[in-house]
N, C-alpha and C positions, 0 to 999 in steps of 0.2 A: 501784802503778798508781792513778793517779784514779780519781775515783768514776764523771767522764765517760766516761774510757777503758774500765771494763769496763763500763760498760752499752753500746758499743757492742759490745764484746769479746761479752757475753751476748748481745745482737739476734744477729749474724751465730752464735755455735753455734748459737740455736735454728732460725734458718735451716738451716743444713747438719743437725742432725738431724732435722728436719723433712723432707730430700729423704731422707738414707740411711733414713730410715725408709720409706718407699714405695717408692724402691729396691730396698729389701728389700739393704743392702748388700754383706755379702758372696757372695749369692746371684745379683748383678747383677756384681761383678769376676769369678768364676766365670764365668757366663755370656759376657762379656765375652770372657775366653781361648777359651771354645770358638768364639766366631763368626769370631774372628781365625784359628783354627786350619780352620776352615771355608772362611776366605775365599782360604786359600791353598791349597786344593786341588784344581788344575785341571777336577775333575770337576765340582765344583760349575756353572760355567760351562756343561755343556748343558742345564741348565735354566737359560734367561732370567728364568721367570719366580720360579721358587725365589731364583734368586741376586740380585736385584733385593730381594727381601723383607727376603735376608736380610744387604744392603747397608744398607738401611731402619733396622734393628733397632739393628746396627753404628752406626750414625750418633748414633742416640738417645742408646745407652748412651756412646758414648762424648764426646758434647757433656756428657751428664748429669755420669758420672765424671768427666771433665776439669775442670769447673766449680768442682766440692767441695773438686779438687785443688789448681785452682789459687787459691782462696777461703786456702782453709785456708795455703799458702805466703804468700800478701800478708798473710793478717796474724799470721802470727809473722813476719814480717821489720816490721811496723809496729809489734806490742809491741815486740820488741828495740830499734827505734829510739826509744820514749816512752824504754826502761827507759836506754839511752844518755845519754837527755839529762838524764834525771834525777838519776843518776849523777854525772851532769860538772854541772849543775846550768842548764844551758844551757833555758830557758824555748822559745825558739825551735824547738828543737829538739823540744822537748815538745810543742808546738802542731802544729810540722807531722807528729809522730805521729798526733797526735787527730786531726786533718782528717785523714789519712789512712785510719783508724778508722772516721770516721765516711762517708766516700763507700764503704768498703768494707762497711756495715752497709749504704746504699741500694741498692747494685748485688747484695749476697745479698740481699736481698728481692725483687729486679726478679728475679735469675736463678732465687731459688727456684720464683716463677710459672711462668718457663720450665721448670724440668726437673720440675715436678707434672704436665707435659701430656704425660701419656706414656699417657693413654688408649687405647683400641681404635681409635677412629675423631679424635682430639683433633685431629690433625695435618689432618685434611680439611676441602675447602669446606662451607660449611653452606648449608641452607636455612632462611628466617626468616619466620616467617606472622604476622601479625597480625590478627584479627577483635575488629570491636567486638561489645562485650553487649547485654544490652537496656538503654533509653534512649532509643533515638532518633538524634537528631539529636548530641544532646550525647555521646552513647557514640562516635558515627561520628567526630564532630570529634576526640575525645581518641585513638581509632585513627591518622587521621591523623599527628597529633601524634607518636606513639610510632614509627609508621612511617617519618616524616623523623627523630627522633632515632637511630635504628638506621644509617637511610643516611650522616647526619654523621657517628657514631661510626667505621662501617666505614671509610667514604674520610680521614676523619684518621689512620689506623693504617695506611692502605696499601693498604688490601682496595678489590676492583673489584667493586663491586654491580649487578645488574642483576632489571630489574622480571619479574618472571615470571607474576604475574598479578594483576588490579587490578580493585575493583569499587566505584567510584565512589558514593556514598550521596546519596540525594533531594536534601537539601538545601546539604550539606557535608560535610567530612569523607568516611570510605572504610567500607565496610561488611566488607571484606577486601583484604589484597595478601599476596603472597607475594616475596620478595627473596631472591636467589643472593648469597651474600658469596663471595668466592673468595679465598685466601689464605693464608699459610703462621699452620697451627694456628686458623683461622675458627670453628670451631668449639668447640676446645676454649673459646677465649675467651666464647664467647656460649652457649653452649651451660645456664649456670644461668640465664637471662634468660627460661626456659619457665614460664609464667605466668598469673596474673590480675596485672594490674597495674592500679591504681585511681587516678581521678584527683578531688579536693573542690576546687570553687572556684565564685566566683559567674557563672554562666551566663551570657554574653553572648548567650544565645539564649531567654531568660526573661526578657520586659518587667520584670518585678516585683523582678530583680535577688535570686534565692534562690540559699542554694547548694546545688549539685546535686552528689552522687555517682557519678562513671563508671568505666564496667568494661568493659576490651579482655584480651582475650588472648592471649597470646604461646607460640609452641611454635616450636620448635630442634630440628631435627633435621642428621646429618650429612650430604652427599654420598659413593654409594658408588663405590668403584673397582669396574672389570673383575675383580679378584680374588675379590671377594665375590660368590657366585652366591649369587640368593636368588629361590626358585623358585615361581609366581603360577598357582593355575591359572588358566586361562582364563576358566571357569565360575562362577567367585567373581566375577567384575568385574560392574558395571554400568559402559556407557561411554556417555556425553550426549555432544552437538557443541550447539553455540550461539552465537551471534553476539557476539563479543567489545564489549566495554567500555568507556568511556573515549571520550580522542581518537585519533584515527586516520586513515587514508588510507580513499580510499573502497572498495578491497575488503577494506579489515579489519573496518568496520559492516556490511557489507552478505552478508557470506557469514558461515557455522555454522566458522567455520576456529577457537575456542576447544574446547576439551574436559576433558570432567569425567569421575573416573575413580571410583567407588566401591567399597570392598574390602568386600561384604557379611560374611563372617564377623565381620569387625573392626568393620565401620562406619568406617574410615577414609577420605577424600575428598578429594581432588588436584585441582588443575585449572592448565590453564595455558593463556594467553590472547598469549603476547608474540610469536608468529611470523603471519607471513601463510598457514602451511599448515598443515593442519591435519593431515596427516601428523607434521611435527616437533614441533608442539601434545603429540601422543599418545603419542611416541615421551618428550619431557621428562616428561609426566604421568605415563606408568610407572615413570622412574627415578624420583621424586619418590614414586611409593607404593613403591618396592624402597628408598629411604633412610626412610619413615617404619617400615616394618617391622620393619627391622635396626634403628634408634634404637630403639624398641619392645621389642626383644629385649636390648637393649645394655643399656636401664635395666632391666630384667626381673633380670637375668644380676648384676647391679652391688649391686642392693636385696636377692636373696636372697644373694647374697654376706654382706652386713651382718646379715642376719637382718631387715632391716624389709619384705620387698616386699609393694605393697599395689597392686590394679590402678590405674592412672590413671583408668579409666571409672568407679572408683570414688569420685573425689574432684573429677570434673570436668577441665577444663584444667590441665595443670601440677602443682606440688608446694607453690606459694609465692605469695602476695598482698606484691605490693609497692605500697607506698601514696606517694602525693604531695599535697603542698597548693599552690594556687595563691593565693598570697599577695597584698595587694593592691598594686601597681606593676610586676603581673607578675614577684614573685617566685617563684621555684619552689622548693620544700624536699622533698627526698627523706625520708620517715620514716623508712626504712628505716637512711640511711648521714647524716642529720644535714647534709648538704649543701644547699646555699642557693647560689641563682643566679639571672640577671636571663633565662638563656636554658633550658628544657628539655633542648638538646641539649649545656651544660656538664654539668648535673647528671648525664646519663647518663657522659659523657665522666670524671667526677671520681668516679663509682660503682661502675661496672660494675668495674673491675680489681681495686680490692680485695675485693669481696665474692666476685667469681671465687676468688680467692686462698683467701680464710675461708673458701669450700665446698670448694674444692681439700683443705683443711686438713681439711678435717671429715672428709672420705673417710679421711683418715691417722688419724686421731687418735681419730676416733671422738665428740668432741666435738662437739655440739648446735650451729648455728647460729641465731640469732634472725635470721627471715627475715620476720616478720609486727610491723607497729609501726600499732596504729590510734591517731588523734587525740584 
């Protein structure tokens, strides 16, 4: 075998060991047999909502194993055909093994992403907050900023975004929004993008032309299902109404129809501003603190798993400072992933999947990711 061939031959094992390792694989074909053997017994079926779940589960695993299966068949029938051409001496034949090799080394890297999303909630809509830091003006603009790269990212993938609440800052830029991505695994996908994310360049909002340092941040949380009861007292809430934001029709500025929902124990804070009633305002703002709690519990649950948990309230927003430079012709360079681009929302678009991927990876492996790169 060429030296090209098994280095593609190596990418795709470590792909495939890389999934049956968080698999857990023989404990996942097991698994596997039972829900088969589960799904074929009529009983199961008077519970709607057990056999739905356990349809769910079914689906996973067997997208997951199917994948490895059929991974693992295409390329011993690509080796066998380099090793044919080699044989007979046929160069042609050699080549279109290695092409073959190597589209099969891209697509294990694409599907490895896909079968790492077999989290808790990975498969569910998210919700996406962005609040700029202190700054000013210059912190609210690079909010902004981050807030439309998030909404290009989701609608280039498929996902339907919607504003859920939005607070407009003095001069420009947003002082807060909150965005619904809805979409198959939204979550799982964005879900490392919880954050400080920082932005250096020279201030178009500073006569004197200095460059300024900005700080937004980003928190991801998942959307829950009906399945998951997650239970609020009453007594814990602080609930505010207030006169919604932005633009609007004239009974959205003019009535208290926005509301803000504070979880004292926590100090957690929701609000949602996107309906004209302020009934469904209140009714979103609860599921919005019942998804921040369970994310809350989920990375609780995830961190003592590994042996690192450390509260969030104790490190501020997030787990990660992702840095950028705003270069001069309006280049934008992620420090983070080395990428360079003329628009903010490539750079997110040509970042975010792989570093998804390397934290995906870190969970399996155990291995450190370098998520902090200052200038």
């Amino acid at each position: 075998m060429r030296a090209e061939g098994q280095a593609h031959i190596d990418r795709i094992n470590a792909a495939l060991a890389l999934v049956r390792k968080f698999l857990d694989w023989e404990r996942a074909l097991r698994r596997f047999d039972e829900l088969n053997a589960r799904v074929e017994d009529p009983k199961l079926w008077d519970n709607p909502k057990e056999a739905e779940a356990v349809m769910r589960e079914r689906r996973r695993l067997e997208a997951s194993i199917g994948t490895v299966n059929q991974i693992s068949q295409e390329m011993a029938d690509a080796i066998e055909y380099v090793e044919l051409g080699e044989a007979e001496g046929d160069d042609a034949t050699v080549q279109e093994g290695l092409s073959a090799l190597a589209a099969l080394a891209e697509r294990a890297d694409a599907d490895k992403v896909q079968a790492l999303l077999a989290g808790e909630a990975d498969a569910n809509d998210a919700y996406l907050e962005v609040h700029a830091g202190a700054g000013g003006t210059e912190s609210q603009d690079w909010a902004e900023m981050l807030q439309r790269m998030y909404t290009r990212w989701a609608e280039r993938h498929g996902y339907k975004v919607e504003l859920v609440d939005y607070h407009a800052g003095e001069q420009a830029g947003i002082k807060s929004a909150t965005l619904l991505i809805k979409g198959e695994n939204a979550y799982g996908y964005a879900k490392t993008e919880s954050g400080v994310h920082r932005l250096v360049r020279i201030s178009p909002y500073d006569s004197s032309a200095r460059r300024h340092t900005s700080f937004s941040s980003v928190w991801v949380y998942p959307v829950i299902d009906d399945d998951i009861d997650i239970e609020i007292n009453p007594a814990d809430l602080k609930i505010d109404t207030y006169r919604a934001s932005g633009a609007g029709g004239q009974h959205v500025n003019t009535t208290d129809s926005a509301v803000r929902i504070t979880h004292v124990p926590t100090g957690i804070v929701v609000a949602s501003q996107n309906d004209r009633s302020q009934h469904k305002n209140r009714a979103t703002a609860m599921n919005m603190l019942k998804a921040r709690l369970y994310e809350a519990e989920l990375a609780k649950r995830e961190a003592e798993a590994s042996g690192e948990y450390q509260a969030k309230t104790e490190i501020g927003w997030g787990h990660q400072i992702r840095s950028y430079v705003l270069q001069p012709y309006q280049l934008v360079k992620d420090l983070r992933t080395g990428v360079t681009s003329t628009s903010p929302d490539d750079v997110l678009d040509g970042a975010l999947d792989p570093y998804m991927a390397a934290a995906l990876a870190q969970r399996v492996t155990g291995e450190k990711v370098q998520v902090e790169d200052d200038d």
